[in-house]
N, CA, C and O atoms as a GROMACS GRO file, in nm:
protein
  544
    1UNK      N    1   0.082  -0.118   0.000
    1UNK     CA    2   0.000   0.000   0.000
    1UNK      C    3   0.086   0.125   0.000
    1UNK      O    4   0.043   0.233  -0.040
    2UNK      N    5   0.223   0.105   0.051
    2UNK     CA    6   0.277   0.225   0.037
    2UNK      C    7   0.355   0.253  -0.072
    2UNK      O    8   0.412   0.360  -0.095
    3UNK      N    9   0.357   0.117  -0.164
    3UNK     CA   10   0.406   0.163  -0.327
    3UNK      C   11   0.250   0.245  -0.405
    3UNK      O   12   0.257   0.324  -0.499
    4UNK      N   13   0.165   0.218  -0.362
    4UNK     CA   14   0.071   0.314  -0.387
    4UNK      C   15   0.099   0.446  -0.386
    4UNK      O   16   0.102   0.533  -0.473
    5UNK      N   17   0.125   0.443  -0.238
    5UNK     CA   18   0.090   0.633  -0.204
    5UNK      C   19   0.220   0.675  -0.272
    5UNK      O   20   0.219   0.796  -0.296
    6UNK      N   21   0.351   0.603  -0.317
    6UNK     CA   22   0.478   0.701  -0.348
    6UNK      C   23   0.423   0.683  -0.512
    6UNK      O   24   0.448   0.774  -0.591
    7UNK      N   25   0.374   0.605  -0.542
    7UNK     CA   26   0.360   0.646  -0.694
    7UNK      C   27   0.262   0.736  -0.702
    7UNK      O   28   0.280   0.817  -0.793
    8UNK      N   29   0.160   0.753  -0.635
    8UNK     CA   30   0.097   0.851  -0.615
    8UNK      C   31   0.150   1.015  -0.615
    8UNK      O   32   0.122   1.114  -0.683
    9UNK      N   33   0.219   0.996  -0.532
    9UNK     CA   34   0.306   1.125  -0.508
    9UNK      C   35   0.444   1.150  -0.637
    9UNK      O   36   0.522   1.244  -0.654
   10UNK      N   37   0.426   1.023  -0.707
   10UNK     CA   38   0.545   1.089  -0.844
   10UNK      C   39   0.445   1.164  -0.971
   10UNK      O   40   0.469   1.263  -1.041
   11UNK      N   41   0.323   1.072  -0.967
   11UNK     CA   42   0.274   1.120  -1.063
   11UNK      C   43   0.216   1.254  -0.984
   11UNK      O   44   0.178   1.324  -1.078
   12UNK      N   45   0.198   1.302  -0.906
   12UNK     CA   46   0.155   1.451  -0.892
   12UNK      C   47   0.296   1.551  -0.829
   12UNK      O   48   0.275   1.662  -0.780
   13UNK      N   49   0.398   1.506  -0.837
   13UNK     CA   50   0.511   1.580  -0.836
   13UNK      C   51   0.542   1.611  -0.973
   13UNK      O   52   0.576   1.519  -1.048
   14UNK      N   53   0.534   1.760  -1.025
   14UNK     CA   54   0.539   1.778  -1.133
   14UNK      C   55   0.723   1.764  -1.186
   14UNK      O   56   0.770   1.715  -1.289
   15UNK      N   57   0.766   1.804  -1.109
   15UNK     CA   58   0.947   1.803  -1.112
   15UNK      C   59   0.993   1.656  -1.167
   15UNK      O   60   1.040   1.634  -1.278
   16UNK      N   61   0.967   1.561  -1.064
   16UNK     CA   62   0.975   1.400  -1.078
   16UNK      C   63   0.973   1.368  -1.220
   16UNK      O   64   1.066   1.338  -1.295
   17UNK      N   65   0.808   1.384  -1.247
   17UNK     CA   66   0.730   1.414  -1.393
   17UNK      C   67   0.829   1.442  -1.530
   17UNK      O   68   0.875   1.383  -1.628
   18UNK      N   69   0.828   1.557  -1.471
   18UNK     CA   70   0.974   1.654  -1.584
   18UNK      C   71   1.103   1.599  -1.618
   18UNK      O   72   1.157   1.595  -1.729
   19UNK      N   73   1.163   1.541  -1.461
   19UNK     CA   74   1.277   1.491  -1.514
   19UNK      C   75   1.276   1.358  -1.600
   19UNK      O   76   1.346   1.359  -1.701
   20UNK      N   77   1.187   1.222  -1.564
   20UNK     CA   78   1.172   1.122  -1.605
   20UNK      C   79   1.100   1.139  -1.767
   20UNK      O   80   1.098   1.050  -1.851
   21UNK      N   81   1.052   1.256  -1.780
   21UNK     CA   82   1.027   1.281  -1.926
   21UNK      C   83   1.208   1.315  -1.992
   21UNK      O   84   1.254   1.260  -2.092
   22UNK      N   85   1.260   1.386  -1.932
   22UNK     CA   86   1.406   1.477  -2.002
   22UNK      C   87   1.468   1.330  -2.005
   22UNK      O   88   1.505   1.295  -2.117
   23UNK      N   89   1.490   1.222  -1.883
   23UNK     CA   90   1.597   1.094  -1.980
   23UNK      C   91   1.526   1.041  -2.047
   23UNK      O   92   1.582   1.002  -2.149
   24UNK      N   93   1.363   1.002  -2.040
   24UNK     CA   94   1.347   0.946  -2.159
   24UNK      C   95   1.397   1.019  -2.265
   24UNK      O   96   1.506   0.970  -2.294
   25UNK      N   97   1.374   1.100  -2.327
   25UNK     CA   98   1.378   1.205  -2.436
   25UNK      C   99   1.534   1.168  -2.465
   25UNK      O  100   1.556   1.119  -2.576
   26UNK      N  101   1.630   1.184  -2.386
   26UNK     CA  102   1.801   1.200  -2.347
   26UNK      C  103   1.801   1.052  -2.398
   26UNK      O  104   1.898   1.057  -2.472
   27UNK      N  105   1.749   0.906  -2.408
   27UNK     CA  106   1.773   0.816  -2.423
   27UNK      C  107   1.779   0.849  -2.582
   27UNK      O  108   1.878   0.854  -2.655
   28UNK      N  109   1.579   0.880  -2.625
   28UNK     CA  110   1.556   0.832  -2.774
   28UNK      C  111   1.685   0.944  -2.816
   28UNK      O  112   1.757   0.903  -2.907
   29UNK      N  113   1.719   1.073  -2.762
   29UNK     CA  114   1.830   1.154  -2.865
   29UNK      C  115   1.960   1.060  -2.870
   29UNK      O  116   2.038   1.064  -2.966
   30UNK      N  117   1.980   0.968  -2.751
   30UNK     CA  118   2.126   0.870  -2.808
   30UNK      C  119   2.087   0.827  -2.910
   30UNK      O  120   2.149   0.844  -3.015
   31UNK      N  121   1.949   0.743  -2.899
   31UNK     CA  122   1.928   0.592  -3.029
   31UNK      C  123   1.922   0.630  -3.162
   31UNK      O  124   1.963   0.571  -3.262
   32UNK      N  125   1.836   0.791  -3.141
   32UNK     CA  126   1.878   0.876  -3.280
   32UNK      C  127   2.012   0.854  -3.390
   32UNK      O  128   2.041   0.801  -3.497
   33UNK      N  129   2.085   0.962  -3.248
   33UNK     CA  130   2.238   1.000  -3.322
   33UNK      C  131   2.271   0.891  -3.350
   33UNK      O  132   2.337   0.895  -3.454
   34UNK      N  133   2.255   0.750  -3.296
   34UNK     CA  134   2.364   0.618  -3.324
   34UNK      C  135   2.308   0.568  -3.458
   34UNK      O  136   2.389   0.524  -3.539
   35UNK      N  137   2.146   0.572  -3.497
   35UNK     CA  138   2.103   0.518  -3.583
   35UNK      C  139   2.140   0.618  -3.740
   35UNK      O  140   2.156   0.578  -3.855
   36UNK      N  141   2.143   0.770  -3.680
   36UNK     CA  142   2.223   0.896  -3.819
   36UNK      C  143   2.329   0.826  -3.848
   36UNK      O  144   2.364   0.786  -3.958
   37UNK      N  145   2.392   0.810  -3.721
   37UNK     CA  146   2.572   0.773  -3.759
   37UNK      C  147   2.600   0.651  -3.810
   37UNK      O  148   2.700   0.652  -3.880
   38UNK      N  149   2.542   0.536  -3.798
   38UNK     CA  150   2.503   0.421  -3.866
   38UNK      C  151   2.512   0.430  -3.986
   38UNK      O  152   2.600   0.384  -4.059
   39UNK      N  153   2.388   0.512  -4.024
   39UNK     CA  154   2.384   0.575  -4.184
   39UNK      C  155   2.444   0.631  -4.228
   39UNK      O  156   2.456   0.569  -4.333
   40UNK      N  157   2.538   0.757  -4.242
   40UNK     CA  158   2.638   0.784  -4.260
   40UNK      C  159   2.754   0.668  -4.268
   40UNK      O  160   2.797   0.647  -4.381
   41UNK      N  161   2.790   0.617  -4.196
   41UNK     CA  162   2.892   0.525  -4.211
   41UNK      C  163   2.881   0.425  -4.323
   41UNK      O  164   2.967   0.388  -4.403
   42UNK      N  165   2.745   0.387  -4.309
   42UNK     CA  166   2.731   0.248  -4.438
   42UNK      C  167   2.704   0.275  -4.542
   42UNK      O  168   2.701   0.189  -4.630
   43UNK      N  169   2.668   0.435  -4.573
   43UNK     CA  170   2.660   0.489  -4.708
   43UNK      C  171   2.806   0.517  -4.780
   43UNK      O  172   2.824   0.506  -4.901
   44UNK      N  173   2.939   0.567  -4.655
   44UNK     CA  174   3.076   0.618  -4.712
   44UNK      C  175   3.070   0.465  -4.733
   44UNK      O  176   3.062   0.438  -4.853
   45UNK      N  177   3.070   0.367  -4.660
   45UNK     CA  178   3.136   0.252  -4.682
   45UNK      C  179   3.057   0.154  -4.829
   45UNK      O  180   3.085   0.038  -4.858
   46UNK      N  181   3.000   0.205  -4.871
   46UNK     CA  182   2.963   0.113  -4.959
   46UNK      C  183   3.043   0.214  -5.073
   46UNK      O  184   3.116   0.155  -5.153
   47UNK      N  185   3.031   0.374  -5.085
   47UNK     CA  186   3.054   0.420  -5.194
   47UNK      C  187   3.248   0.433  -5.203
   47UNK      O  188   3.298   0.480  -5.305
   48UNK      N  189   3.343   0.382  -5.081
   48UNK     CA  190   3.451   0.308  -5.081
   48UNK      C  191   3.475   0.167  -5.121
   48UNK      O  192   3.579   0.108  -5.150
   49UNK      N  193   3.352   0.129  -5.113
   49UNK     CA  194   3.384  -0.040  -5.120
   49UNK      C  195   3.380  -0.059  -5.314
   49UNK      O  196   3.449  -0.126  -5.390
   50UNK      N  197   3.242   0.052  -5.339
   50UNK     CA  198   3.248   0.091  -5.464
   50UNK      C  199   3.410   0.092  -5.583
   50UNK      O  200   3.463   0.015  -5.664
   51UNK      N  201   3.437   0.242  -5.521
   51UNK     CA  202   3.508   0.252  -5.577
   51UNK      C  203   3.676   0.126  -5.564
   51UNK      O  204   3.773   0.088  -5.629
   52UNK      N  205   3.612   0.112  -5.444
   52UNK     CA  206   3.762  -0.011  -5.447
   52UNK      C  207   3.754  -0.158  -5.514
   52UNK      O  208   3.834  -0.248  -5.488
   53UNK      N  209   3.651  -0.169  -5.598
   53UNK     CA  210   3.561  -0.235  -5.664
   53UNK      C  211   3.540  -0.412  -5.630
   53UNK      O  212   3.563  -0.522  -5.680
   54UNK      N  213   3.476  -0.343  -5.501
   54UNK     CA  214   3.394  -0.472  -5.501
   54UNK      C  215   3.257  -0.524  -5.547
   54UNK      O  216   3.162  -0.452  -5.580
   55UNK      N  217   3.261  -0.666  -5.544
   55UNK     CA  218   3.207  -0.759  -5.659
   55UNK      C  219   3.026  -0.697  -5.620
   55UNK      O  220   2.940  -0.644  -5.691
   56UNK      N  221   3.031  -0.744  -5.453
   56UNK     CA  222   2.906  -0.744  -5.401
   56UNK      C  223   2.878  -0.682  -5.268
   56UNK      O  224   2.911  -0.742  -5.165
   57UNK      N  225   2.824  -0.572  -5.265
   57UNK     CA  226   2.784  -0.514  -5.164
   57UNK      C  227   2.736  -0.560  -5.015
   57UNK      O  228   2.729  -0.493  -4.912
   58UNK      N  229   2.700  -0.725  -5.042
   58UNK     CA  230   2.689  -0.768  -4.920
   58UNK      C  231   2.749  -0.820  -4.885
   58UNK      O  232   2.716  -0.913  -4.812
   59UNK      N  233   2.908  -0.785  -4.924
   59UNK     CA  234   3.029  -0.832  -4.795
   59UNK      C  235   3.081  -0.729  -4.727
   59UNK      O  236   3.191  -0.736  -4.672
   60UNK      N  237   2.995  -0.610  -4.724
   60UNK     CA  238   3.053  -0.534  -4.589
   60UNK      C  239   2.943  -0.566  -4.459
   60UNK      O  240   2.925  -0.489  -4.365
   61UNK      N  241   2.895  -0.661  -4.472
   61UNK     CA  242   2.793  -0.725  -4.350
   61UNK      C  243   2.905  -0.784  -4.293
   61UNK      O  244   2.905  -0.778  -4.170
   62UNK      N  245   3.001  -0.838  -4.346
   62UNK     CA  246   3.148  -0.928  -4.274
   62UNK      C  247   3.204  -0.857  -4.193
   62UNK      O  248   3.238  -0.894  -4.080
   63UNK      N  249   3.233  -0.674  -4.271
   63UNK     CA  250   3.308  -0.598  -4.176
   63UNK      C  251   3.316  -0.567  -4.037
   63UNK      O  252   3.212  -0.582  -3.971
   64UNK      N  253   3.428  -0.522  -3.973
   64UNK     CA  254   3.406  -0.493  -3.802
   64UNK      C  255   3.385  -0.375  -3.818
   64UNK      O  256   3.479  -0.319  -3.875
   65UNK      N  257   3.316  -0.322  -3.797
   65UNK     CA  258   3.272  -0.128  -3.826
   65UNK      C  259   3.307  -0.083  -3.728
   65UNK      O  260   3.270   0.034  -3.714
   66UNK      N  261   3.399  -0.148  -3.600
   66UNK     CA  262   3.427  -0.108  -3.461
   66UNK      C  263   3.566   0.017  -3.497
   66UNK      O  264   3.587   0.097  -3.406
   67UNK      N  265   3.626   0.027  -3.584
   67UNK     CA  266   3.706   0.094  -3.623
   67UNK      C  267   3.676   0.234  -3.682
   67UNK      O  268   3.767   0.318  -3.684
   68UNK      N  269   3.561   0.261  -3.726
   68UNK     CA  270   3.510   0.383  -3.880
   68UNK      C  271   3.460   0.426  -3.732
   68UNK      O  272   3.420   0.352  -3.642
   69UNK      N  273   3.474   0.578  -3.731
   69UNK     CA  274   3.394   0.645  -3.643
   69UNK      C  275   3.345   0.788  -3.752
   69UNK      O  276   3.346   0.823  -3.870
   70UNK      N  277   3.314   0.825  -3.644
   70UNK     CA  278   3.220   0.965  -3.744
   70UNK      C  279   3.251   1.101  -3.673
   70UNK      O  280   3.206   1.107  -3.559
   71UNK      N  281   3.300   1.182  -3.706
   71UNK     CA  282   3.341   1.280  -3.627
   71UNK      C  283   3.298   1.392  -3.612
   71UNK      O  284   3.260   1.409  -3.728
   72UNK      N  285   3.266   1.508  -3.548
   72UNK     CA  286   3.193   1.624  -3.516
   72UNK      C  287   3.144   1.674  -3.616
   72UNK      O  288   3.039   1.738  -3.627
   73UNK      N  289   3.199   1.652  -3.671
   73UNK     CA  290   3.182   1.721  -3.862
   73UNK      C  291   3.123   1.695  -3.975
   73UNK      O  292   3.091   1.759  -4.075
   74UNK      N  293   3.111   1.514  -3.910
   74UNK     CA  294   3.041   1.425  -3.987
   74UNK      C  295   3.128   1.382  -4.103
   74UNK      O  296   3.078   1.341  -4.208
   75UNK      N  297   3.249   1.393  -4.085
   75UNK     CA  298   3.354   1.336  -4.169
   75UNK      C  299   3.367   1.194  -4.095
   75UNK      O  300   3.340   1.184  -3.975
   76UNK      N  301   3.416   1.069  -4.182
   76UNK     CA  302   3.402   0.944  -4.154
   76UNK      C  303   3.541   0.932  -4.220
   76UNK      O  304   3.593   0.964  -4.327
   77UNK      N  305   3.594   0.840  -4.052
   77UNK     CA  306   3.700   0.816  -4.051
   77UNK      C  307   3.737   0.633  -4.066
   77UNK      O  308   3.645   0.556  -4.038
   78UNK      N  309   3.834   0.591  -4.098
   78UNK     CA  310   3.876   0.468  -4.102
   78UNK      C  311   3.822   0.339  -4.192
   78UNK      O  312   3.831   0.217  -4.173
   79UNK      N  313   3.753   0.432  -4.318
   79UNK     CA  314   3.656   0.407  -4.391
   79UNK      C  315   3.765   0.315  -4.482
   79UNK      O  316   3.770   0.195  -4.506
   80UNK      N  317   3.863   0.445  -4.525
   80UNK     CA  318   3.961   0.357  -4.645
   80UNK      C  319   4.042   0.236  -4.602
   80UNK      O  320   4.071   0.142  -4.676
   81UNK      N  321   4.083   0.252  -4.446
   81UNK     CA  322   4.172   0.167  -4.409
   81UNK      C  323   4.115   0.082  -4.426
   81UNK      O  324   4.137   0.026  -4.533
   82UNK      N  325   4.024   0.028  -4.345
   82UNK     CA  326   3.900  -0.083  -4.370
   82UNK      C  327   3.862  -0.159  -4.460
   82UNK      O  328   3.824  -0.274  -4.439
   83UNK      N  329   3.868  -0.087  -4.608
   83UNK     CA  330   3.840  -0.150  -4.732
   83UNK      C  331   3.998  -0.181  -4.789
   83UNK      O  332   4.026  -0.275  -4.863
   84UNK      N  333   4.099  -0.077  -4.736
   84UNK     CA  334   4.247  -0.207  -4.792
   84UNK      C  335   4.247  -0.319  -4.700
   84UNK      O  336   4.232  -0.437  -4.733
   85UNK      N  337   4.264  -0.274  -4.584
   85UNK     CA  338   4.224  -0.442  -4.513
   85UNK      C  339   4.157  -0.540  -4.546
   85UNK      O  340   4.183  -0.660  -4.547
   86UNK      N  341   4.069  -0.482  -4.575
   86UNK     CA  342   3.951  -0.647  -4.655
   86UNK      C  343   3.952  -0.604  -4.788
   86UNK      O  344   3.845  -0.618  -4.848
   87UNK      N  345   4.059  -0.550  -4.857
   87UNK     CA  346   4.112  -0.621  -4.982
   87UNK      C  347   4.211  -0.713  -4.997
   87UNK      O  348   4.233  -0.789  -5.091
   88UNK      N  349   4.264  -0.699  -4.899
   88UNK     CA  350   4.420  -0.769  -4.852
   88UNK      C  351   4.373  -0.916  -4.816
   88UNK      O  352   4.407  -1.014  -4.884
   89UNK      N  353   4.283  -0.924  -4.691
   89UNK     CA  354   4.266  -1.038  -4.663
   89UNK      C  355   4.136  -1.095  -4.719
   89UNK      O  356   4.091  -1.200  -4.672
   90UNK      N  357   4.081  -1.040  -4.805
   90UNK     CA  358   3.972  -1.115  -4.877
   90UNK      C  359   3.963  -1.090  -5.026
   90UNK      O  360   3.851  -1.056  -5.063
   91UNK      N  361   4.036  -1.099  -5.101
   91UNK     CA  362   4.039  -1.049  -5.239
   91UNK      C  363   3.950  -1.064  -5.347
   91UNK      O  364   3.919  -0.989  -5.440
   92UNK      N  365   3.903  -1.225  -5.301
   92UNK     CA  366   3.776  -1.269  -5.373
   92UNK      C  367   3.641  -1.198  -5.359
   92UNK      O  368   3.533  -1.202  -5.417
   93UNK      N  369   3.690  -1.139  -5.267
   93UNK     CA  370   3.470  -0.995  -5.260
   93UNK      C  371   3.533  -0.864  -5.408
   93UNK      O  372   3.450  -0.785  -5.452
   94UNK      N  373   3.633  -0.863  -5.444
   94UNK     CA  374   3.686  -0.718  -5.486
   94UNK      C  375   3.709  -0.788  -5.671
   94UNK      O  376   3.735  -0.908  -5.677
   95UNK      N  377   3.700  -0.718  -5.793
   95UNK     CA  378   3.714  -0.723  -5.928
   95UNK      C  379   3.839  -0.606  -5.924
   95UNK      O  380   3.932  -0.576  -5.850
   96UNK      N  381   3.785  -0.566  -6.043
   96UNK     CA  382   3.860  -0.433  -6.075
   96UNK      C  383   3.828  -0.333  -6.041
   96UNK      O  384   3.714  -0.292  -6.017
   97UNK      N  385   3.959  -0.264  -6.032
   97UNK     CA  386   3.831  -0.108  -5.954
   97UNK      C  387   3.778   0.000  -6.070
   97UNK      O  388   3.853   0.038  -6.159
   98UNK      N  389   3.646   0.042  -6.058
   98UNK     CA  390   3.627   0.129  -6.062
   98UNK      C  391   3.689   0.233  -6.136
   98UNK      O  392   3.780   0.306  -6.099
   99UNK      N  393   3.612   0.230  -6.276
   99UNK     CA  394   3.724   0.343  -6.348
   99UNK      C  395   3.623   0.455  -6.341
   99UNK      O  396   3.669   0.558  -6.390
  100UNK      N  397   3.450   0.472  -6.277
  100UNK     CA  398   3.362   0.586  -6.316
  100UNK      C  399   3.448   0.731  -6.273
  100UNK      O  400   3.465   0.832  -6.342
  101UNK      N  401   3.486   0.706  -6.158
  101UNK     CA  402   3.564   0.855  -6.142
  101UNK      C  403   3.583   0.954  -6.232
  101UNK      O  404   3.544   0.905  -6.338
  102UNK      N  405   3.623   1.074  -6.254
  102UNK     CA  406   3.610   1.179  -6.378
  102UNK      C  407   3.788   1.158  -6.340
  102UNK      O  408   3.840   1.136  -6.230
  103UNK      N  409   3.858   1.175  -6.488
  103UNK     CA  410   3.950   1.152  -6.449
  103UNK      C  411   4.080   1.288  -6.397
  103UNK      O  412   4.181   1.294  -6.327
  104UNK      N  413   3.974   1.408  -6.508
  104UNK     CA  414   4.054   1.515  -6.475
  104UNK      C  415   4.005   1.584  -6.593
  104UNK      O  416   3.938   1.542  -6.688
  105UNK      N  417   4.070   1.743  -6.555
  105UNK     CA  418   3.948   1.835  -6.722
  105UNK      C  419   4.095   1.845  -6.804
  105UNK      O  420   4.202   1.819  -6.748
  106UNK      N  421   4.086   1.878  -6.915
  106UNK     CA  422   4.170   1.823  -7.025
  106UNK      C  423   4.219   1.962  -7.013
  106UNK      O  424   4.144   2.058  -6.993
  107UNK      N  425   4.361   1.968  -7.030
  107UNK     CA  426   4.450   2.082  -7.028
  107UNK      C  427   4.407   2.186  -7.152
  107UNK      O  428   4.384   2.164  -7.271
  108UNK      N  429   4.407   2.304  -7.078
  108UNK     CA  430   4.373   2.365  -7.171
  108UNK      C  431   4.476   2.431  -7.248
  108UNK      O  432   4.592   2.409  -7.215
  109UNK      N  433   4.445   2.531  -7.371
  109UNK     CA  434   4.492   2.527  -7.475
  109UNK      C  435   4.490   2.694  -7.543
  109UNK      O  436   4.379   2.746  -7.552
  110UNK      N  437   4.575   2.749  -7.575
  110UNK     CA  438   4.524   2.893  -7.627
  110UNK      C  439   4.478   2.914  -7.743
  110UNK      O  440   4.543   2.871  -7.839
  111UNK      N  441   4.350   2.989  -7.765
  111UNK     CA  442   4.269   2.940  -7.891
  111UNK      C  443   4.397   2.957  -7.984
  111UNK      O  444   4.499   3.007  -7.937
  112UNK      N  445   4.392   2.912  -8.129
  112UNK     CA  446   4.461   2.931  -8.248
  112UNK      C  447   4.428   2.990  -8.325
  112UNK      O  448   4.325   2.946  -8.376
  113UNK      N  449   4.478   3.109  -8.383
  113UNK     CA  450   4.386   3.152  -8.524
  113UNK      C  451   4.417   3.036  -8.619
  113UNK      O  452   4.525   2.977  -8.621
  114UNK      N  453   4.330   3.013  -8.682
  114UNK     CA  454   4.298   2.962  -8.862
  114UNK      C  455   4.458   3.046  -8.950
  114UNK      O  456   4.504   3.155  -8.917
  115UNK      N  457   4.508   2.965  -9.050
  115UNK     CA  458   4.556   2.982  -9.107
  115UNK      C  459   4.548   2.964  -9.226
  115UNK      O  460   4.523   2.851  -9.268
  116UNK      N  461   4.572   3.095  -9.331
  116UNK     CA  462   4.527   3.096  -9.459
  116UNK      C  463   4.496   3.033  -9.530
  116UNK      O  464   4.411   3.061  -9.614
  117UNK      N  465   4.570   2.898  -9.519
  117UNK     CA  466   4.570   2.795  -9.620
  117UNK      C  467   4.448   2.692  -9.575
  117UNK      O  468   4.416   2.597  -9.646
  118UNK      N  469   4.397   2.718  -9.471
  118UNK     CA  470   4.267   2.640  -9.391
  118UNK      C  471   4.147   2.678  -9.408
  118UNK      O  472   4.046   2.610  -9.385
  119UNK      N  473   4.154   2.837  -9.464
  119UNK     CA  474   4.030   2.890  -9.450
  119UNK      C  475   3.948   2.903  -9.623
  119UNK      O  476   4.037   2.881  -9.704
  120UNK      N  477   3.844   2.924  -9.680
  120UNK     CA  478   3.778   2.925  -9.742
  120UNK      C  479   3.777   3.038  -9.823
  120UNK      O  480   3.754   3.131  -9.747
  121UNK      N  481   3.787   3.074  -9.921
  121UNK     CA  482   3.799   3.198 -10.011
  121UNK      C  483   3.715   3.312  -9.943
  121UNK      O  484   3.756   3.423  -9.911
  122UNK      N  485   3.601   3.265  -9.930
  122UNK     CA  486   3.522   3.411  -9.853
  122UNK      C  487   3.553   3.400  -9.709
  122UNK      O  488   3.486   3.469  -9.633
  123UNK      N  489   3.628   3.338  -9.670
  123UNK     CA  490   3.646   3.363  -9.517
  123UNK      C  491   3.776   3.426  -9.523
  123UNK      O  492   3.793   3.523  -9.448
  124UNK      N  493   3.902   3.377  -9.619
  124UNK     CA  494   4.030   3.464  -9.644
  124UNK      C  495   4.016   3.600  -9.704
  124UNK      O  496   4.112   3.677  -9.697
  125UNK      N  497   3.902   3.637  -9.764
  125UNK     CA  498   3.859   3.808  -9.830
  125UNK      C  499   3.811   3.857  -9.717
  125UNK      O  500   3.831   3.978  -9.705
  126UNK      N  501   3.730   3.785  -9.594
  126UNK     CA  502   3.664   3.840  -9.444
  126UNK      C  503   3.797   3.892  -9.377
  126UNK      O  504   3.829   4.005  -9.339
  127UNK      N  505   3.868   3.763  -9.376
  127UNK     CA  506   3.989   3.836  -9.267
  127UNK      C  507   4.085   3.922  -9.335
  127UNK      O  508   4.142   4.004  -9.264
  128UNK      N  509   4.118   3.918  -9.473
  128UNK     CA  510   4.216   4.066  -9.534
  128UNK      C  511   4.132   4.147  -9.505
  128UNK      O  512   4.168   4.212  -9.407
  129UNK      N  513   4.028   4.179  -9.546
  129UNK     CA  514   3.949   4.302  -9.541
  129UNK      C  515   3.964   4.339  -9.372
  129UNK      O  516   3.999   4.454  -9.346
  130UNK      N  517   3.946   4.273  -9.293
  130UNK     CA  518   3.936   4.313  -9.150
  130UNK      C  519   4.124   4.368  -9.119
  130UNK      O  520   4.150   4.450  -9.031
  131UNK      N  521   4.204   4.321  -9.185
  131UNK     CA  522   4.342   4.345  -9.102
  131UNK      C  523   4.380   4.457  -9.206
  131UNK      O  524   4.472   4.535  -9.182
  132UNK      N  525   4.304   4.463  -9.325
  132UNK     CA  526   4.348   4.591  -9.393
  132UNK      C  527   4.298   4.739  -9.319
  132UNK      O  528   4.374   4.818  -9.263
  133UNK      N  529   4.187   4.749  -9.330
  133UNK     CA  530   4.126   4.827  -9.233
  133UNK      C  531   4.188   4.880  -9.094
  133UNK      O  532   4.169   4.982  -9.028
  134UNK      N  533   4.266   4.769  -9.078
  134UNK     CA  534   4.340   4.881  -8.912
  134UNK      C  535   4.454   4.858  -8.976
  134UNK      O  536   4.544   4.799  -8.916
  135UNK      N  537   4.468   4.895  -9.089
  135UNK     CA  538   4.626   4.928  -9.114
  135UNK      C  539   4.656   5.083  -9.079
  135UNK      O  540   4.560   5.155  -9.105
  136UNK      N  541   4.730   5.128  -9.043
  136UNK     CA  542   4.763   5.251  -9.035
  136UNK      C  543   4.845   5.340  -9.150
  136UNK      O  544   4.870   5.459  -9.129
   0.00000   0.00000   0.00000
């Protein structure tokens, strides 16, 4: 009877009330962040496992993910090490890698003028006429 009267007295203690609402709340915000950071992690890690070209996506279920952390910034760390490691010791999950990457923008070049012998009778009378004209 007297677990009665003290539960009695939590549910009309509004403070009690308040706090046992704030850790619940303080719990679901851990299970949150762990379940964001989860995601984050298995998205870098597949689009590493990608590019390090493995066969099948469901051999990073093998991995120890105890290593990849995620950092204030949401930069993900220990992602690459992870995938040379289990290229090293598992070679058979991995093909070739990955050539989609862009590989680079093509050096550029200073335009060229056309030269006489390239250009077209009315395009060689266009350009005398234009360089006669600022003759001085």
């Amino acid at each position: 009877m007297s677990e009665d009267i003290q539960n009695t007295d939590v549910a009309a203690d509004p403070v009690a009330e308040l706090r046992a609402r704030c850790e619940h709340l303080e719990r679901e915000l851990v299970q949150v962040k762990q379940k964001a950071e989860s995601g984050i992690v298995k998205a870098h890690l597949q689009a590493e496992a990608t590019r390090a070209g493995m066969i099948d996506l469901d051999g990073l279920k093998m991995l120890d993910l105890s290593r990849v952390t995620v950092t204030e910034d949401g930069e993900v760390q220990g992602a690459l090490a992870l995938m040379e490691k289990v290229r090293k010791e598992k070679p058979w999950l991995f093909g070739k890698p990955s050539t989609s990457a862009p590989g680079g923008a093509p050096p550029s070049q200073p335009p060229r003028q056309k030269l006489a012998t390239e250009m077209t009778e009315s395009e060689y009378q266009t350009a005398r006429e234009a360089i006669l004209r600022y003759r001085p």
